[in-house]
Each structure stands twice: as C-alpha cells, then as structure tokens.
N, C-alpha and C positions, 0 to 999 in steps of 0.2 A: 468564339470571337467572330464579329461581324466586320467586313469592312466594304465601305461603302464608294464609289466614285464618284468627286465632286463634282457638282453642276461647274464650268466653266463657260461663259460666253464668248462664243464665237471661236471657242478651243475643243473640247469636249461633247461633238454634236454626236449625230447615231455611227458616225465611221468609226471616228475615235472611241463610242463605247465600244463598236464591233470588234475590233483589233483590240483591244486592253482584254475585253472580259472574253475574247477567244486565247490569248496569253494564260487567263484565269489568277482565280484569287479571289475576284468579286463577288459579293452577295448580292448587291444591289447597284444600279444605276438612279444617278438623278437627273433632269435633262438641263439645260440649258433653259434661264427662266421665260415662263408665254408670257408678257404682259399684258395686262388687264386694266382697260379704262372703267368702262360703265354698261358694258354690255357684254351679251355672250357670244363667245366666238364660234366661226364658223369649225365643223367637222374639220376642214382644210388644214386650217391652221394648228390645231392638236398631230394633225397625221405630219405634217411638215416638221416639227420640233422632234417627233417621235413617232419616227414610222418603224418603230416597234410594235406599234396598237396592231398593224398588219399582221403582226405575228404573237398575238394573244398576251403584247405587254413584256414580252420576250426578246433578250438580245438572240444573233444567231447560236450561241454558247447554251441562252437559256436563262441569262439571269434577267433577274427583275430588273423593269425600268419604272419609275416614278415622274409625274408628271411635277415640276416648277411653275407655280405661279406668282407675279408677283403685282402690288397695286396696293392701293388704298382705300377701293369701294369696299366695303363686306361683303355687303349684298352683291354685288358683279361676282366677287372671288368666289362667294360662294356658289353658287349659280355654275361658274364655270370649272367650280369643283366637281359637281355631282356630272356637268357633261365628260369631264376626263377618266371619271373613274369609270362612267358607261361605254365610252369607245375603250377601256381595256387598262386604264392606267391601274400601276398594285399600288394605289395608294394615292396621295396627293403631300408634296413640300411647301410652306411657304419663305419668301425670300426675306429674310430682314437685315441680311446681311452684305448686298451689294454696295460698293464702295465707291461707283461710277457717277462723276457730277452729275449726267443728263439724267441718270434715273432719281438720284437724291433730289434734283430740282424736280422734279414733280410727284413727288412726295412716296417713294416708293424705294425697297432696298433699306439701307442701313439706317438713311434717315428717320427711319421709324422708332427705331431703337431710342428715338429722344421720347418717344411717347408711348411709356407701356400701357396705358390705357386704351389706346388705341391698336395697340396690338393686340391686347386681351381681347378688341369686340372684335377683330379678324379674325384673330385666331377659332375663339367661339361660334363665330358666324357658321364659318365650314366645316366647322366637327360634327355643329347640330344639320347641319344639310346632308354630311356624306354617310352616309351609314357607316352603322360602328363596328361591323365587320372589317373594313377599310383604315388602312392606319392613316392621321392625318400628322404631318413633321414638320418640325420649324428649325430654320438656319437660325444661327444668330450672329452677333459677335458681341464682346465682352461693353461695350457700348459705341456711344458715336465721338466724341472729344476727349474724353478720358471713361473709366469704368466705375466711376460713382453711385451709378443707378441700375450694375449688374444685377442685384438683388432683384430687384424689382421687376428687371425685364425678364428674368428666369420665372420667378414666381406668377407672371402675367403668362406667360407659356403655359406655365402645371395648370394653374387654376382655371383656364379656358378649356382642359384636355385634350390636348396635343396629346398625341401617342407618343412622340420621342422629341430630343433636342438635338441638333448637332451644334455646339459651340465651336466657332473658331477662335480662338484665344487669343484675340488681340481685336483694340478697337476700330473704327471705324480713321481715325487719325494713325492708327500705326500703318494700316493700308498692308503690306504684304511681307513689312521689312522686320528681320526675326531681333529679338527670336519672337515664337510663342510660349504664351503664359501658361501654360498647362496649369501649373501650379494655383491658379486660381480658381479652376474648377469647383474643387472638392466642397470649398463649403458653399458653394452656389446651390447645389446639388445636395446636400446632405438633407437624409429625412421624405428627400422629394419620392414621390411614388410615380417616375419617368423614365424610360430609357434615353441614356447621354449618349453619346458619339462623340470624342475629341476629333477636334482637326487642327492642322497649322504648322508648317517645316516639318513635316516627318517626311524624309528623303531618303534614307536608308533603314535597314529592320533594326538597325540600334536607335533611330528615333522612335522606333515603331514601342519599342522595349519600354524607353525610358518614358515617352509620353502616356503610355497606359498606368505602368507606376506614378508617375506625376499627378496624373487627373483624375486617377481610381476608374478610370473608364478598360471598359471591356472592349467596345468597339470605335471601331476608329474609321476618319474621314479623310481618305488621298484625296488628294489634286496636284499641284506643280510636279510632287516627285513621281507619281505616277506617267506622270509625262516625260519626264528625264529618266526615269529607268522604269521599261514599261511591263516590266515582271517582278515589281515589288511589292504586289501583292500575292504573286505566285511563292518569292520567296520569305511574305512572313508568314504568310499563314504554313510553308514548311517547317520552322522555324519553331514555329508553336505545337505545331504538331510532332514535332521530334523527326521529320524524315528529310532524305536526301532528297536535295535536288541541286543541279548544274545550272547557274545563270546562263543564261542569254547572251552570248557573244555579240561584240559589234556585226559581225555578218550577218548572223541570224537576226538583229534588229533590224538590216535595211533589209532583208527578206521577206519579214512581216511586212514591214511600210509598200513595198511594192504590190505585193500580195496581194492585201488587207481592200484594195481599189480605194485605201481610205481617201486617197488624191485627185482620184476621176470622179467628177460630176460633168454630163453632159452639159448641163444646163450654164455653166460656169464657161466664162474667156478662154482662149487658150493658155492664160499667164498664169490660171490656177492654180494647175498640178505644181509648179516652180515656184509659187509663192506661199504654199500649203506645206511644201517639202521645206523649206527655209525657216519658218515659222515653228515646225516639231523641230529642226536643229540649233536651234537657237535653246530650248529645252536640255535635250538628250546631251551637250553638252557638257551640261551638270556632270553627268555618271560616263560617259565619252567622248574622249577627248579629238578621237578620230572626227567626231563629230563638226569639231571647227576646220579643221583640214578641207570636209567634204563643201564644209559651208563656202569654203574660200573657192573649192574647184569651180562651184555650180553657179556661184556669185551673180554674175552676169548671164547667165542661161535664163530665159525667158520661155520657150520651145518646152512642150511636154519629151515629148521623143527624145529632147537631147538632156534631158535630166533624167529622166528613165534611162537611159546608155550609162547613164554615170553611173547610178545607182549598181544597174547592174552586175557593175566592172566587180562590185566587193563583196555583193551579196551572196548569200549563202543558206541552203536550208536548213533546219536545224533536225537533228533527227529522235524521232518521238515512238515514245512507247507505247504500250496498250491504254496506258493512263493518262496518256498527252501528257507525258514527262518529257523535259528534254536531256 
C-alpha cells in the first residue's frame, strides 16, 4: 500500500509536507501546482514550490516529492516537465482536477476534463519529453458537471501513458461536498494497464478500509483528513500492517505545529505565524475538538510571540522510540 499526500493550494506547501511526512506514513509528496502559460520557467520558481530539489527531491523524513504542473500548452508543459525532473523532481503530476474559478477560466485544472482530447495531447506530450525512467501522474476527477464522460477521460490518461491516475471521486460540480464515489472507480479502471490512487473524504482509517474495498484500489490519496488528523497516515498504514501504534495526543499535535517552524517564514508580515496557526485549526478541528476552544483563545491574536505563548501553555512532546513510534 501506497499513500500519497495531496497537492493542496496554498495549504499543503514544503512545511506542511515537512511536519506530515516527519509524523510518517507517506510515500510520496505532491506539490502545490506551478502554473504554466507558454514558456519555461525559471530555476527559481521550481525551487520556491519545492525546495525539496535542495535536498535531492527529498522531504526532511526522505520521502519523495513530485513536481504539479498545471496549463494547457503541451508544448510549454512539456518543456517544463523535463526542467523539473532535472532540478530533482521524482517524477512529474499533472493537474486536471482543480476546481478554482480563476484557474477553470483560463483553461487549466478541472476544466479540462470537458475535453479528453485535449488531455490525451498533454498528457502525451510530457511522457514523450520526460524519460521513461521518470513516472509521469495525472489527477483527475470523476468529470466537470456531471460524470458522463468518465470513460473517456480515464481512457484518454491510459492511452497517452501516464504512469498512474489518481481519481478523486467526485466531479468538478460536487467540489469537496461528500460523499465520495469510490464506488465508481472499478469499472473505469477495469482491464486498464495503470496504477489508480483513490482519493476523496477518507478522514479516518475506517474510510481508509472501506474506500480501498470500494474502488479496488490499493493506494490511496490523503488531503483534508490528513490535515485534521495529521498521523493518519501513520496509523493506517499500522493498521495494514498489523502493528501497535498510540495516536497523537492533542499536546503532541501543538508540539509538532510549534516545532515543525511550519508557521515562521521570514519573508512573510508579522500576522503570519497567527493566520497560518488559525487556518490548520480550522482543519484539526475535524479530529479535535480542543482544537476550537484554542481557536476561540487566539481569535484576536495577531502578535507571533503571543500565539506562540498560547500554544505553548498545552503543548507537549510526545515520546518516541527507536522507530519514531510514539
């Protein structure tokens, strides 16, 4: 079993992989998608989504990170395929499944999904550009208004050779609101010579269970819950694997958040760290509920120092074994 950490915008950058896949569980990271108009981007701009590449394409933990890109040139995507896999990226994703008006309006993200034709020559474009050592992955979702034309946009994936799919099972009108359709997967997939990824509402390792049963998929794709309980991947892949492990206490979750420096960026206002910390509790809330309490303390806190004090007050280390068990 694989499981992989969803590309998130503007949630999900190199901190937040650094703290999830130092928690562990993950096999692979995806970034945050680079968009691509019609030209190659600079070095910069790769190392800024993923200054990973600094570290051989490695989070601090070690796991893979995968470069996102996403666009409607070929020719540009592909172009800036082959420069992400040379500054370090293990592989190349592309996005067909962003749900964002400003990205749909310029023709990039989900809105593509209206057009598998057009995905098949993306798709194709950068498989034949990136060497075939190099896995090259496509998001998708089930389609854009309804899933009329799932078949199609599946089979436009396989038949361009894409290394793998990650479906998110639900359309582009369902937007985030569950459930997910696992259950549609299977005959998308049947006969295909692809590796699938399910993704969509698995929030606890009983979604983890039933959405693998559901979709016949072996590996699976976190996002949201990963965020609301940020060792669910630690404890399914225990889970699968038959071994003990003790969740993550509320303490030991502001411990990591503190830790982790996921909240310090110099370069960022003072109101960062406070609107960065508000933002994962609005999440973790999901799985704790102390979580709105703290929300409520720090509400009005603007002041890094003074939301660092809060935190402080509850935090707690968590203590680990030779195995980074907790």
């Amino acid at each position: 079993m694989k499981l992989v950490l969803a590309p998130m915008e503007g949630v999900v950058d190199f901190k937040m992989r650094q703290l999830l896949t130092n928690i562990g569980g993950f096999d692979l990271c995806v970034t945050e998608f680079v968009r691509v108009v019609d030209a190659c981007l600079p070095d910069k701009v790769f190392y800024r989504y993923c200054p990973e590449l600094s570290n051989n394409g490695l989070t601090s933990a070690g796991t893979p990170v995968r470069i996102q890109l996403l666009g409607q040139v070929a020719g540009a995507l592909a172009e800036n395929a082959v420069k992400a896999i040379s500054l370090g990226s293990h592989g190349i994703d592309l996005n067909f499944g962003c749900p964002a008006k400003t990205v749909n309006k310029s023709k990039g993200g989900a809105v593509l999904l209206k057009d598998p034709e057009h995905m098949y020559e993306i798709i194709k474009a950068v498989r034949d550009a990136v060497d075939s050592k190099h896995q090259v992955s496509a998001k998708i979702r089930l389609g854009f208004d309804d899933d009329s034309n799932s078949q199609e946009i599946v089979d436009a994936v396989v038949s361009a050779g894409a290394s793998s799919i990650a479906i998110h099972a639900r359309t582009k009108r369902d937007g985030y609101n569950p459930p997910a359709y696992w259950e549609k997967i299977p005959p998308l997939i049947k006969d295909k010579d692809i590796a699938v990824v399910a993704n969509g509402e698995i929030w606890q390792v009983a979604d983890a269970m039933l959405c693998q049963k559901r979709s016949g998929c072996t590996d699976l794709m976190l996002g949201r819950g990963a965020l609301s309980h940020p060792d669910l991947a630690k404890k399914i892949k225990a889970n699968i694997n038959n071994e003990d492990y003790v969740g993550l206490e509320w303490e030991h979750i502001l411990y990591h958040l503190i830790n982790s420096a996921i909240h310090h960026d110099p370069a960022k206002d003072e109101k960062y760290f406070a609107s960065r910390t508000k933002q994962w509790l609005g999440y973790l809330k999901r799985q704790y509920p102390q979580a709105i309490t703290l929300f409520d303390e720090i509400r009005r806190l603007k002041a890094k120092e003074d939301v660092a004090e809060v935190l402080s007050k509850y935090a707690k280390a968590p203590q680990f074994d030779a195995n980074h068990n907790a």
